[in-house]
C-alpha positions in Angstrom: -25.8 132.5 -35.9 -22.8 130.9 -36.8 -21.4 127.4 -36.4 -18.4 126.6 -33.4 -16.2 124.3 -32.4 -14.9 124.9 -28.8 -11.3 122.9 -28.4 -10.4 121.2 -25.4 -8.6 118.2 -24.0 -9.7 114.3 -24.5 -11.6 113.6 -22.0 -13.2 117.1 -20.4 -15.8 116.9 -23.7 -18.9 116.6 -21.5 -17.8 118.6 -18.4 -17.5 121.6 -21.2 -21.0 121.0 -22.5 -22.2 121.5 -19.2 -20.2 124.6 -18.6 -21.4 126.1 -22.6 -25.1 125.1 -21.7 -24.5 127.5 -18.4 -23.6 130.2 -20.5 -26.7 129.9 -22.7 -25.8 127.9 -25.8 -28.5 125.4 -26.2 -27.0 122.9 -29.1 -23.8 121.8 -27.5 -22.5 118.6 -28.9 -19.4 117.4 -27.3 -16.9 115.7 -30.7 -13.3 114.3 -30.3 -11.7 116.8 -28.0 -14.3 119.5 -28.4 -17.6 120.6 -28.7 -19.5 121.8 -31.5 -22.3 124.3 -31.2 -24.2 127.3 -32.5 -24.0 131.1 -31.4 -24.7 134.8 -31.7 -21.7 137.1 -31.5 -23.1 138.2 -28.1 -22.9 134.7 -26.9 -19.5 133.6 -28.5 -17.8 136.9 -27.1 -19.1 135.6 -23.5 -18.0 132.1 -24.1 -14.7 133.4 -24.9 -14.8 135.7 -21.9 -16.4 133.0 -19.5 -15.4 129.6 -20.6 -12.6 127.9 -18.0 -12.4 124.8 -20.0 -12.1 125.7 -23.4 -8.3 126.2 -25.3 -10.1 128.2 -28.1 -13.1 128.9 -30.1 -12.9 128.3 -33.7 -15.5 130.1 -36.1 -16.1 126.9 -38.3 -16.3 128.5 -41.8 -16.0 125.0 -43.8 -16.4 121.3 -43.4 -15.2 119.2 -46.4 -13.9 115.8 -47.8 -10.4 116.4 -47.8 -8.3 113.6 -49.7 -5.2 115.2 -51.1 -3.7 119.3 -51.5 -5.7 119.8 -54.4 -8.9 119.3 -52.4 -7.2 121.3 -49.6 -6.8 124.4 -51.4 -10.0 124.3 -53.8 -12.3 124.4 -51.0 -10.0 126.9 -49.0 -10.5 128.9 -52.5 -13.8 128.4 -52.7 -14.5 130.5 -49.3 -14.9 134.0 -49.7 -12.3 135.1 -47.1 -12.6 139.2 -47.7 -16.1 138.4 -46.1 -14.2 137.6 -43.0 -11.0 140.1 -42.3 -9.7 143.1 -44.2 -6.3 142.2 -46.2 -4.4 144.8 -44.4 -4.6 142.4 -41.3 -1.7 139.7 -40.7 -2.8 136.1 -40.6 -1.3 132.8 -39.4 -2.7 129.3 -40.2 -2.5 126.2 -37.3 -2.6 123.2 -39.1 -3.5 119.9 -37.4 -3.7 116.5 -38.4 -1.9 114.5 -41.5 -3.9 111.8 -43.8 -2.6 109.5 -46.6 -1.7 112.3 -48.8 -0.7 115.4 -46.6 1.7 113.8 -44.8 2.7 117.0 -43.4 1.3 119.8 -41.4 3.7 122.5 -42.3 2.9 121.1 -45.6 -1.2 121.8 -45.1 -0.6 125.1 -43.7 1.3 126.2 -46.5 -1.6 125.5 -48.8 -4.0 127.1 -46.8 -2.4 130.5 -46.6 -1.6 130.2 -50.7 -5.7 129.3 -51.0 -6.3 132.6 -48.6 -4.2 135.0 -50.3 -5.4 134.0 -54.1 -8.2 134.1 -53.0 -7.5 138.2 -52.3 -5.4 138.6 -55.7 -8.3 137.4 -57.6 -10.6 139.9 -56.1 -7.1 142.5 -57.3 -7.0 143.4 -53.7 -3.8 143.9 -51.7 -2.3 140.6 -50.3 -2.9 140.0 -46.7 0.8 138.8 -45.1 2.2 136.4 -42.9 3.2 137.0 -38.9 3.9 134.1 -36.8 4.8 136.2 -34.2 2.1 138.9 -34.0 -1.0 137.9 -36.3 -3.9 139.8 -36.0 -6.1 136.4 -36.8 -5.3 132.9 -36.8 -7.1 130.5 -39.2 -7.3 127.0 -37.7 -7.6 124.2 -39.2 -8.1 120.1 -38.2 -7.7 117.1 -40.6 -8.9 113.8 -39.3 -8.4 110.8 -42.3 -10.6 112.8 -45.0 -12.4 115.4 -43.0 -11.0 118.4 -42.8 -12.8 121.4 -40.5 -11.5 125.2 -41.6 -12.1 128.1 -39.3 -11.4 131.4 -37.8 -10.0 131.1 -34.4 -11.8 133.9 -32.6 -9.6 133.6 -29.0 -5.6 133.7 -30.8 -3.2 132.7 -28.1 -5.0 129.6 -26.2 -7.5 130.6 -23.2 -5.2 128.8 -20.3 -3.3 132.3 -20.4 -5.2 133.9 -18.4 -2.5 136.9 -17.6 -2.2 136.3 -13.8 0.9 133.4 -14.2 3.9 134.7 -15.8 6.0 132.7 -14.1 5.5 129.0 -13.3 6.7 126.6 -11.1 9.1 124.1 -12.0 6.0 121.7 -13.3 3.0 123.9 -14.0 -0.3 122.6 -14.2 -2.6 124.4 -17.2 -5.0 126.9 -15.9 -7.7 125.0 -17.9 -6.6 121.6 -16.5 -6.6 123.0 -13.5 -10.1 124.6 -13.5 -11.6 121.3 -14.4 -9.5 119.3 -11.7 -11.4 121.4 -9.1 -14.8 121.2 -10.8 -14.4 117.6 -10.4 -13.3 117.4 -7.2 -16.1 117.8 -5.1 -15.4 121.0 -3.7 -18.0 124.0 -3.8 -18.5 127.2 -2.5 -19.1 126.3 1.0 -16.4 124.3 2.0 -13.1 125.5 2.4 -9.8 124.6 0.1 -6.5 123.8 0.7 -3.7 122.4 -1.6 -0.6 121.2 0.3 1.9 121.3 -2.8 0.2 124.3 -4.4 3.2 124.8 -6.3 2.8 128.6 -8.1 -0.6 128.5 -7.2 -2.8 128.1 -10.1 -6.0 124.9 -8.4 -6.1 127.4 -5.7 -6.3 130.6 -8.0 -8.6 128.7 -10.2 -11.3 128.0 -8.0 -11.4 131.1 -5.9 -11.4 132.8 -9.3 -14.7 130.8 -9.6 -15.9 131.6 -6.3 -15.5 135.5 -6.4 -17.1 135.4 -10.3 -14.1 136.7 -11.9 -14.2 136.3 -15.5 -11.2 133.7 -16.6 -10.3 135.7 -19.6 -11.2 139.3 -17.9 -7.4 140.5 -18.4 -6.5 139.4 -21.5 -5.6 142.4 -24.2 -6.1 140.8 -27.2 -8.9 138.5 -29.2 -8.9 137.0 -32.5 -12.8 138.1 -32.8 -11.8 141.8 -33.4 -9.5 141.3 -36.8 -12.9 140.2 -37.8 -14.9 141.9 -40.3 -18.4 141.5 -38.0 -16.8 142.2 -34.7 -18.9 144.4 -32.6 -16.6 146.5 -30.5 -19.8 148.3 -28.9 -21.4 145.0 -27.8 -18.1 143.9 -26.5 -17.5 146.8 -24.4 -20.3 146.0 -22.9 -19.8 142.6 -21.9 -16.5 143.0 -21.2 -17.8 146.1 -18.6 -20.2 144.0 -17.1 -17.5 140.8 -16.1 -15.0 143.9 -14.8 -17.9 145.0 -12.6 -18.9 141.8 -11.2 -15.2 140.9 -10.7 -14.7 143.4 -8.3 -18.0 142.9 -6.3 -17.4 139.0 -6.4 -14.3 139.2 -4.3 -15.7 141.3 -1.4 -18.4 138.8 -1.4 -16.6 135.5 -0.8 -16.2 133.4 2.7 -14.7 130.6 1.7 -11.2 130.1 3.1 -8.3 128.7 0.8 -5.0 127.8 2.0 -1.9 126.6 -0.2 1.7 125.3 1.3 4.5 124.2 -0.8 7.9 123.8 0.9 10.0 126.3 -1.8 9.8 129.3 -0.3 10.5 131.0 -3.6 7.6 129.0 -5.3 5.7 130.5 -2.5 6.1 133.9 -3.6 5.6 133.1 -7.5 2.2 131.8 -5.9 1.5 135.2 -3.8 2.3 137.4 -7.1 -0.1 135.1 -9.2 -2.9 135.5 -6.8 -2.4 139.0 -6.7 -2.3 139.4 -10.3 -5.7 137.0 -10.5 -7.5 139.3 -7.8 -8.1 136.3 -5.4 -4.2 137.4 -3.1 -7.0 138.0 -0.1 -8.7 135.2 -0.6 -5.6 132.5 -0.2 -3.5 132.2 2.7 0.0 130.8 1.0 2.5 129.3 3.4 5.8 127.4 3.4 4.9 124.0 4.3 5.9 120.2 4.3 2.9 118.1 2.4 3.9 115.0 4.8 3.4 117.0 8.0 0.3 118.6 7.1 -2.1 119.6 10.2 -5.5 120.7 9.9 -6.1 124.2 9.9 -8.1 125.8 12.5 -12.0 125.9 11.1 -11.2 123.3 8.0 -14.1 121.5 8.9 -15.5 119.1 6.3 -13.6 120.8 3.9 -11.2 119.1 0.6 -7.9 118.7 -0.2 -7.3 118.8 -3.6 -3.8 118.5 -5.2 -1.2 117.8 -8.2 1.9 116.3 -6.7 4.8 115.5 -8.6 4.7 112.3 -10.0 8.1 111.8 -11.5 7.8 112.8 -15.5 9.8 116.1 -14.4 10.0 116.4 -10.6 11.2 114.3 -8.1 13.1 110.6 -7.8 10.6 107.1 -7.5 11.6 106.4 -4.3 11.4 109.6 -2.9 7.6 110.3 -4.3 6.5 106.9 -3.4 8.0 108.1 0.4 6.0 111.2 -0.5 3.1 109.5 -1.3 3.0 107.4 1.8 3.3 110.4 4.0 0.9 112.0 2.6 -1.6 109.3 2.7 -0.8 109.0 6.3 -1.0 112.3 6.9 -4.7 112.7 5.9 -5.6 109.9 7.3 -4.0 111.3 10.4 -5.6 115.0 10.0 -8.7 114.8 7.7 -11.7 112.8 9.1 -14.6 113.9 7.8 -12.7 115.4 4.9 -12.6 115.0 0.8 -9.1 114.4 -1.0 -9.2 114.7 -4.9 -5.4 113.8 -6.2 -4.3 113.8 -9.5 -1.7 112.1 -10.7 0.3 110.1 -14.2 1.0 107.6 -11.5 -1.5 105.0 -10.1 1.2 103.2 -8.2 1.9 106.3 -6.4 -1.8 106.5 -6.1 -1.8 103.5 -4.8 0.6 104.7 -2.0 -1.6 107.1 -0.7 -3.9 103.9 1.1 -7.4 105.2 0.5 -10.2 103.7 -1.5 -11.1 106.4 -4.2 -15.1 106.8 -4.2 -14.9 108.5 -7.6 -11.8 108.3 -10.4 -11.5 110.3 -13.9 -9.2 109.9 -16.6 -7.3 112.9 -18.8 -4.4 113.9 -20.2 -1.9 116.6 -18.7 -0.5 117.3 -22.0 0.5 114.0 -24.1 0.9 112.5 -20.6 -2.7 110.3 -19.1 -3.5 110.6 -15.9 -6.1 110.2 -12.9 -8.0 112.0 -11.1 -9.3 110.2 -7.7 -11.9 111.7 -5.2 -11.3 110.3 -1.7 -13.6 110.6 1.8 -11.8 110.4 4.6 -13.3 108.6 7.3 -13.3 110.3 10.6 -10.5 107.6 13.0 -10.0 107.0 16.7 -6.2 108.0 17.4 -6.2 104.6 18.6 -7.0 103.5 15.5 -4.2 105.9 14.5 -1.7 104.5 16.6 -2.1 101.1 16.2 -2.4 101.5 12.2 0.9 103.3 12.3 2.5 100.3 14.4 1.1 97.2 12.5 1.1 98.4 9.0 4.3 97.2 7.4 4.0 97.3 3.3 4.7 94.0 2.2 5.6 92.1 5.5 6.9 89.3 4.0 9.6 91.2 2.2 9.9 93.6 5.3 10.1 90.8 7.7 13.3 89.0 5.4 14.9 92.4 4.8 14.7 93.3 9.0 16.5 89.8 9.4 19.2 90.1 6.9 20.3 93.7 8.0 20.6 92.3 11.6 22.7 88.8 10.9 24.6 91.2 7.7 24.8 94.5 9.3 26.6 93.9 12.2 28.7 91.1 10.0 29.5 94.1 8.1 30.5 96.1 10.5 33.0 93.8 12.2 34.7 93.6 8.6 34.8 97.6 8.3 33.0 97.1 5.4 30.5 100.2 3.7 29.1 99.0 1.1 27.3 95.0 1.4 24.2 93.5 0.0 21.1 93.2 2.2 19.1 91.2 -0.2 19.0 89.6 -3.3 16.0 88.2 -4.8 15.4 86.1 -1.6 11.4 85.8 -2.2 10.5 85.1 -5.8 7.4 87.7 -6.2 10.0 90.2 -5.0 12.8 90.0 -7.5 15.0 92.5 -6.8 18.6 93.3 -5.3 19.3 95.9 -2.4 22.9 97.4 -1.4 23.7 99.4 1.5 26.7 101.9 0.3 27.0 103.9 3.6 23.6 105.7 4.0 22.3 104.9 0.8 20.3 102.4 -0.5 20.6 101.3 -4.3 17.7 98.9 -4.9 18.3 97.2 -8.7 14.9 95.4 -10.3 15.6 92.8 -12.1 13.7 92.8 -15.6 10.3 90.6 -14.3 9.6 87.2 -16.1 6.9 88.1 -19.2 4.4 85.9 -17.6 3.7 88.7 -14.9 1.9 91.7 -16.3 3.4 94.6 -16.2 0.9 96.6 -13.3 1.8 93.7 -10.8 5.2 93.9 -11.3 4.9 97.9 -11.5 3.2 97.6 -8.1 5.2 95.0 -6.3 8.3 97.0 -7.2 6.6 100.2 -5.6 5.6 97.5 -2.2 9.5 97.0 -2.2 10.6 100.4 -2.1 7.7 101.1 0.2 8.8 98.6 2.8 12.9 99.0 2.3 12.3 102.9 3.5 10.2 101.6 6.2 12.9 98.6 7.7 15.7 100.3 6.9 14.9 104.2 8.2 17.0 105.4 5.3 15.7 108.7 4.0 13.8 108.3 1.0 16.1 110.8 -1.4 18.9 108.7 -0.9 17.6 105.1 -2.1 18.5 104.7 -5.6 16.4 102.7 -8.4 17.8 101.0 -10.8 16.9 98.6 -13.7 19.3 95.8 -14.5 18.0 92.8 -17.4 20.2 90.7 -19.3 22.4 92.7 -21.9 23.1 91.7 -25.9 26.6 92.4 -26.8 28.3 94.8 -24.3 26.3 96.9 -22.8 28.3 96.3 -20.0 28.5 100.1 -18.1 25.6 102.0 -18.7 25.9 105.7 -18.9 22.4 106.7 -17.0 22.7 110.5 -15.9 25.1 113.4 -15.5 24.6 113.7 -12.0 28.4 113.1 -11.1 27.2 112.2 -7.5 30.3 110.3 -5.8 31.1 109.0 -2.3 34.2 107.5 -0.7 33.4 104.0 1.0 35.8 102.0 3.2 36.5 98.5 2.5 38.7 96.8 4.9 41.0 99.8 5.5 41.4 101.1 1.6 39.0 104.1 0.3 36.9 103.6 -3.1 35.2 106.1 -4.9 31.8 104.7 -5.7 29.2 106.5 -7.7 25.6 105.3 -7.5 23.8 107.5 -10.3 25.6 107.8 -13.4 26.1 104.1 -14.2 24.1 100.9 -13.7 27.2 99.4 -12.1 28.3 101.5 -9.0 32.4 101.6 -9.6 32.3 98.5 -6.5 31.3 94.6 -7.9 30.3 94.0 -3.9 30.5 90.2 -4.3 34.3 90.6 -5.2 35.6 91.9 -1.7 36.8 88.9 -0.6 38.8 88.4 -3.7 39.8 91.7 -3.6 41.1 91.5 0.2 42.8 88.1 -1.0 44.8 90.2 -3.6 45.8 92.9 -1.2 47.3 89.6 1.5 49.1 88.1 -1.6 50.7 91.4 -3.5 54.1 92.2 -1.0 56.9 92.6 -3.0 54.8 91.5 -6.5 54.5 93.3 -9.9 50.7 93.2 -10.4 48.7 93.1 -13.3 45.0 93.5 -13.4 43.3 93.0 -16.3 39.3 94.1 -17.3 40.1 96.3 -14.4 37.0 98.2 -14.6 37.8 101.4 -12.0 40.8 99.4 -10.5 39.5 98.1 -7.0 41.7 95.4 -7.3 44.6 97.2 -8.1 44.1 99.6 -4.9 44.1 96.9 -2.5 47.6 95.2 -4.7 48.5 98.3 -4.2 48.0 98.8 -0.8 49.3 95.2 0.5 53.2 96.0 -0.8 52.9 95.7 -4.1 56.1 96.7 -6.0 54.6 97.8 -9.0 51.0 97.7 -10.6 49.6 97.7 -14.1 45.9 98.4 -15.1 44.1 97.6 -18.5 40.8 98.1 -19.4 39.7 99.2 -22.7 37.7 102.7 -21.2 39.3 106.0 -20.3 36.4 106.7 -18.2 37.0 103.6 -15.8 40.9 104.1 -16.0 40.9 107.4 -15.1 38.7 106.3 -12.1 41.0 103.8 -11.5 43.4 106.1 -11.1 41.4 108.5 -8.7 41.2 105.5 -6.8 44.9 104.5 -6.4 45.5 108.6 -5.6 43.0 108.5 -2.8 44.9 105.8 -1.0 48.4 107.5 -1.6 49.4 105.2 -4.3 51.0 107.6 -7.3 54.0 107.0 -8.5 55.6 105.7 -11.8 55.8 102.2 -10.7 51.7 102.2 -11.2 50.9 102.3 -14.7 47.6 102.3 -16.6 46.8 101.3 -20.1 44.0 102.0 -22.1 43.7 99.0 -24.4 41.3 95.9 -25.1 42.8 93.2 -23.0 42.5 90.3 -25.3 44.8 92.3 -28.0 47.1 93.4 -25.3 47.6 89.7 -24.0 48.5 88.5 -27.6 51.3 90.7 -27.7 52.4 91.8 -23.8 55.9 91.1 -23.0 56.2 91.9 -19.2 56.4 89.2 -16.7 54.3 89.5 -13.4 54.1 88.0 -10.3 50.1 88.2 -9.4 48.1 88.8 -12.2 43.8 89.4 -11.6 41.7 88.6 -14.4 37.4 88.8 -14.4 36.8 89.3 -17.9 33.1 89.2 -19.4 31.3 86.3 -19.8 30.7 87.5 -23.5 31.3 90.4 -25.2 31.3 91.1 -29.3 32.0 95.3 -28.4 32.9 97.4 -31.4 36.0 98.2 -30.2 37.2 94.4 -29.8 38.4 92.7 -33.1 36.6 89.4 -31.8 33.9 87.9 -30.1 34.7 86.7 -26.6 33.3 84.0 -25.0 34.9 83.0 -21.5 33.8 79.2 -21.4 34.7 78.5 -24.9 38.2 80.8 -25.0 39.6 80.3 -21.5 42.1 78.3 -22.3 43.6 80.5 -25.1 43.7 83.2 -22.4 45.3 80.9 -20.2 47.9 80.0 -22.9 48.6 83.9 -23.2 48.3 84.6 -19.1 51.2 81.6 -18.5 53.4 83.7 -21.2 53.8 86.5 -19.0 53.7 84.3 -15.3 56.7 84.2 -13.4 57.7 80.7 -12.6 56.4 81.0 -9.0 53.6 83.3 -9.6 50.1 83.5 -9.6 47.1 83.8 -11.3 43.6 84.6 -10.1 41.3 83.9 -12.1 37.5 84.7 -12.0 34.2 85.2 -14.1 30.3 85.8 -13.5 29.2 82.5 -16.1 26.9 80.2 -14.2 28.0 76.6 -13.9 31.9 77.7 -15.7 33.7 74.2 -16.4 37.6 74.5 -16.6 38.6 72.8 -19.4 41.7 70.6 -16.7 42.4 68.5 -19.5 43.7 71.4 -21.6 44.9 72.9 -18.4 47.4 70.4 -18.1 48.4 70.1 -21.0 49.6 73.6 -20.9 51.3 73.0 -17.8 49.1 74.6 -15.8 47.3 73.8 -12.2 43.6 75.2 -11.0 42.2 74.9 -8.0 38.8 76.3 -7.2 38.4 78.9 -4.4 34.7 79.9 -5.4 33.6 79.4 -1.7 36.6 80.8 -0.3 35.5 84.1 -1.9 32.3 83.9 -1.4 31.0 86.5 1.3 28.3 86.7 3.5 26.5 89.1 1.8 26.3 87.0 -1.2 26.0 83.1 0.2 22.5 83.0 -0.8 23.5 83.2 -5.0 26.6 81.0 -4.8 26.8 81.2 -8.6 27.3 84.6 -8.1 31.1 84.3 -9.9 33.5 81.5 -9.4 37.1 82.0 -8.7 40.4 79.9 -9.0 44.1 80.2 -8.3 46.2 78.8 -11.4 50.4 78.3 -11.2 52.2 76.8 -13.2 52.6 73.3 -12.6 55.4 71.8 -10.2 
């Protein structure tokens, strides 16, 4: 008998004991990540053959103290490795783990293989060579701190390719992982299956695999067992003969019913061709199908659900799962009685969603990624029940109940105004700290970074509750609420580049068209809380030069523009936001050489412009040190130096507005007037609706020059 270590994930240790002790190993010890055991050839070849849970079986040929290379390759070195494979066959070495000394595992490996193939030159036999594409044998080894385990690896590629799923779908779910996620589910033999985002198949193809006795690793071609020197090809024919045998009988045998939906039609397909390939495509009934409108088939009586839904790492937006989720859940609730639901899932918010009380839970790992496993029973309802659950159950109602009364007194407010895009709430209830915009039919919800007093689950969870209840009030579909994450920037971190979507939309505001983009950007293209003062500028700009400066994607300038104005200028430091601007200005009909745009910081261009203006817009930063600017600017300590550059370029009888997003901003009027300068405060003049709740929001003036 020889020693093995059976590899699998963190956390199935003890589920793969039971499975080894079912295929006759006696000794099975579950370690970290595996399980360590004794065996026969006859029993290793059917654990290889059998085992749904294992990644690979490693032949363990040495266990030593391993503290630096030198140890590494003497015991490697010390193994008489033509015992094991002929030199004419092509090796690889997998090398896991670092320590103190071998920081590397390329590094490891590399001594491992030199240890192998002295150890054949000293014996003045051939030297066995390298393949890391096609190697005959793999010798595996794992270094933990100063243990190191060496061994043959008797599987080669890792047992989750079972042969049946060339193809994936777009987030595929390991065969192994899966085989365990329905061994822990509940389900068995007698009850029928069904998986409403079966995706290309493979819980489904995994358990009636198990129910029709077809041998997991039954069409693979290769195994690392036969490049060894004891492989029994007679004895392996045999077993091998016997799974192929049962295979086919076990498929005629089975009743249980299995029934998979997705709603790609292609992934559908991929899912029909895997089953095929597995052996189980008469056993699965695979059709298109929308997880959130699920009905019960005909004859799934007291049967499970079991499922991997996306949960956001590669599929999928967070509003639109936790939608997803909350379908779901009310779909089973709906259609299940006297039914089991196993989920698994990263996410325990979207868990969380699904509004059922999990009986049983396990944790593992989908790759590097943890995740749950919860095992639900569905109570049997009264529709009544039903009904009245469905009527009653708003998520959050305090939030819900605010957010249904500000869309009624803003909504209609708003569209009086001809206005798209408007605020429907902003941070109104403390314990829901977050703002939400309507731009047309979409919904961009920003969180604002939570306090460090609250843990990060309850703020995790409450911000879930909000999206929850802001799909529910507002009846907008679910892919088209945005989520975004705005906290207090260092330095300038003022537009945030977030995707590459390009995603852009044309919103009205009182009667001029703006391009805003709600994806790529933590700003949208639109500062909402300026409309006012953007309208103001539009009344004000017939028969003015305009200047807007920190124009961002020149708003302002459109509705100058717009109102008469005789010519415009635009400066802002980013040819991104400029050549916005200019989109802008071309959607309205406003091109023309009297518009001109300048790519510049605006505190250099000040120092040294020369034009004169009639209406000039300012709303710098309240700070900004970028690495573009020469300076540091702070608005409440250099106002006044801008001021003395603004009145430079002023007309005699024109105008400056003047505004900026510091809380509690004090005009230095002293220095004002010394500079010959008057201010007057319009703060609450361009205050809208929308924003009346955070009157700090920004504060505005109107400076002339002094009469």
């Amino acid at each position: 008998m020889n020693q093995y270590l059976a590899v699998t994930s963190n956390g199935l240790e003890n589920l793969l004991v039971e499975e080894l002790t079912n295929l006759g190993i006696s000794d099975a010890k579950p370690v970290q990540a595996g399980v360590k055991f004794k065996a026969t050839n006859e029993q290793i070849y059917r654990c290889c053959l059998w085992s749904r849970l294992a990644s690979r079986f490693v032949r363990v040929v040495a266990e030593f103290n391993c503290q630096n290379d030198m140890d590494l390759y003497l015991s490697t070195t010390a193994i008489n490795w033509v015992n094991h494979f002929h030199s004419s066959r092509k090796f690889v070495v997998d090398f896991n783990g670092t320590n103190r000394e071998i920081r590397n595992s390329q590094y490891g490996a590399m001594k491992v293989k030199d240890a192998v193939v002295d150890c054949f030159e000293k014996k003045n036999l051939p030297r066995p060579s390298i393949s890391k594409d096609r190697p005959d044998l793999r010798i595996h080894v794992r270094l933990h701190n100063d243990k190191a385990l060496l061994g043959i690896d008797m599987v080669g590629g890792g047992l989750h390719m079972r042969g049946y799923r060339p193809e994936s779908g777009k987030a595929p779910l390991r065969e192994t992982l899966a085989a365990a996620i329905v061994m822990r589910s509940g389900w068995n033999e007698s009850k029928p299956l069904l998986d409403p985002m079966c995706g290309s198949g493979t819980l489904l193809i995994e358990a009636a695999m198990m129910a029709a006795n077809i041998a997991p690793g039954l069409k693979r071609e290769k195994w690392g067992f036969e490049a060894i020197e004891d492989f029994d090809a007679e004895l392996w024919a045999t077993i091998k003969s016997e799974a192929s045998v049962q295979a086919k009988r076990g498929a005629k045998k089975v009743d249980t019913k299995f029934y998979g939906f997705d709603n790609d039609t292609r992934v559908i397909q991929v899912a029909k061709d895997n089953a095929r390939r597995a052996g189980v495509s008469d056993l699965i009934e695979f059709n298109v199908g929308d997880a959130a409108k699920l009905t019960r088939p005909a004859g799934f009586e007291n049967g499970v659900i079991i499922c991997n839904p996306p949960y956001g790492e590669r599929l999928g937006t967070h509003p639109g799962l936790i939608a997803l989720y909350t379908a779901f859940g009310a779909q089973l609730k709906a259609q299940f009685g006297g039914c089991q639901a196993s989920i698994f899932s990263s996410s325990d918010e979207l868990l969380a969603c699904l509004r059922m009380r999990a009986e049983k839970q396990f944790k593992l790992n989908n790759g590097a990624l943890p995740c749950h496993q919860k095992n639900y029973s569905i109570a049997v309802r009264a529709e009544s029940e039903l009904t009245e659950g469905r009527q009653t159950s708003l998520v959050a109602p305090d939030f819900a109940n605010r957010l249904k009364k500000n869309i009624g007194k803003i909504g209609k407010w708003a569209k009086r105004e001809g206005l798209d895009c408007y605020r429907i709430y902003d941070a109104d209830l403390p314990e829901y700290n977050v703002a939400i915009d309507v731009y047309l039919d979409h919904l961009v919800i920003q969180e604002y970074a939570a306090p460090k007093s609250i843990p990060e689950e309850t703020a995790k969870r409450r911000l879930t509750d909000i999206i929850r209840a802001a799909i529910q009030v507002t009846e907008i579909d679910a892919n088209k609420v945005v989520l975004k994450v705005r906290e207090k920037k260092k330095g300038t971190s003022q537009y945030q580049k977030l995707s590459q979507q390009s995603e852009t939309m044309y919103a009205q505001e009182y009667g001029v068209k703006l391009i805003v983009n709600l994806y790529d950007y933590l700003d949208t293209g639109l500062f909402l809380d300026h409309k006012l003062t953007r309208r103001r500028l539009g009344q004000m700009a017939k028969g003015q030069d305009f200047l807007n400066l920190f124009a961002y994607t020149g708003s302002a300038t459109v509705h100058a523009a717009c109102g008469g104005a005789k010519s415009t200028t635009t400066v802002d430091m980013s040819k991104t936001y400029l050549d916005w601007a200019k989109e802008n200005m071309a959607l309205n009909g406003q091109v023309g050489r009297q518009h001109q745009y300048v790519q510049a910081d605006c505190l250099q261009w000040l120092e040294k412009a020369t034009g004169q203006y009639d209406l000039i817009f300012i709303d710098p930063p309240t700070f900004s040190n970028s690495k573009r600017m020469e300076q540091s600017f702070d608005v409440q300590r250099d106002h006044i130096q801008l001021m003395t550059n603004l009145k430079r370029i002023l007309r005699p009888e024109g105008t400056i507005v003047f505004s900026n997003n510091k809380r509690h901003f004090k005009m230095d009027m002293e220095q004002m007037e010394a500079l010959g300068l008057e201010a007057q405060n319009i703060s609450s003049q361009t205050l809208p609706l929308d924003f009346e709740r955070n009157k700090h929001i920004h504060n505005c003036w109107l400076v002339t020059h002094k009469k």
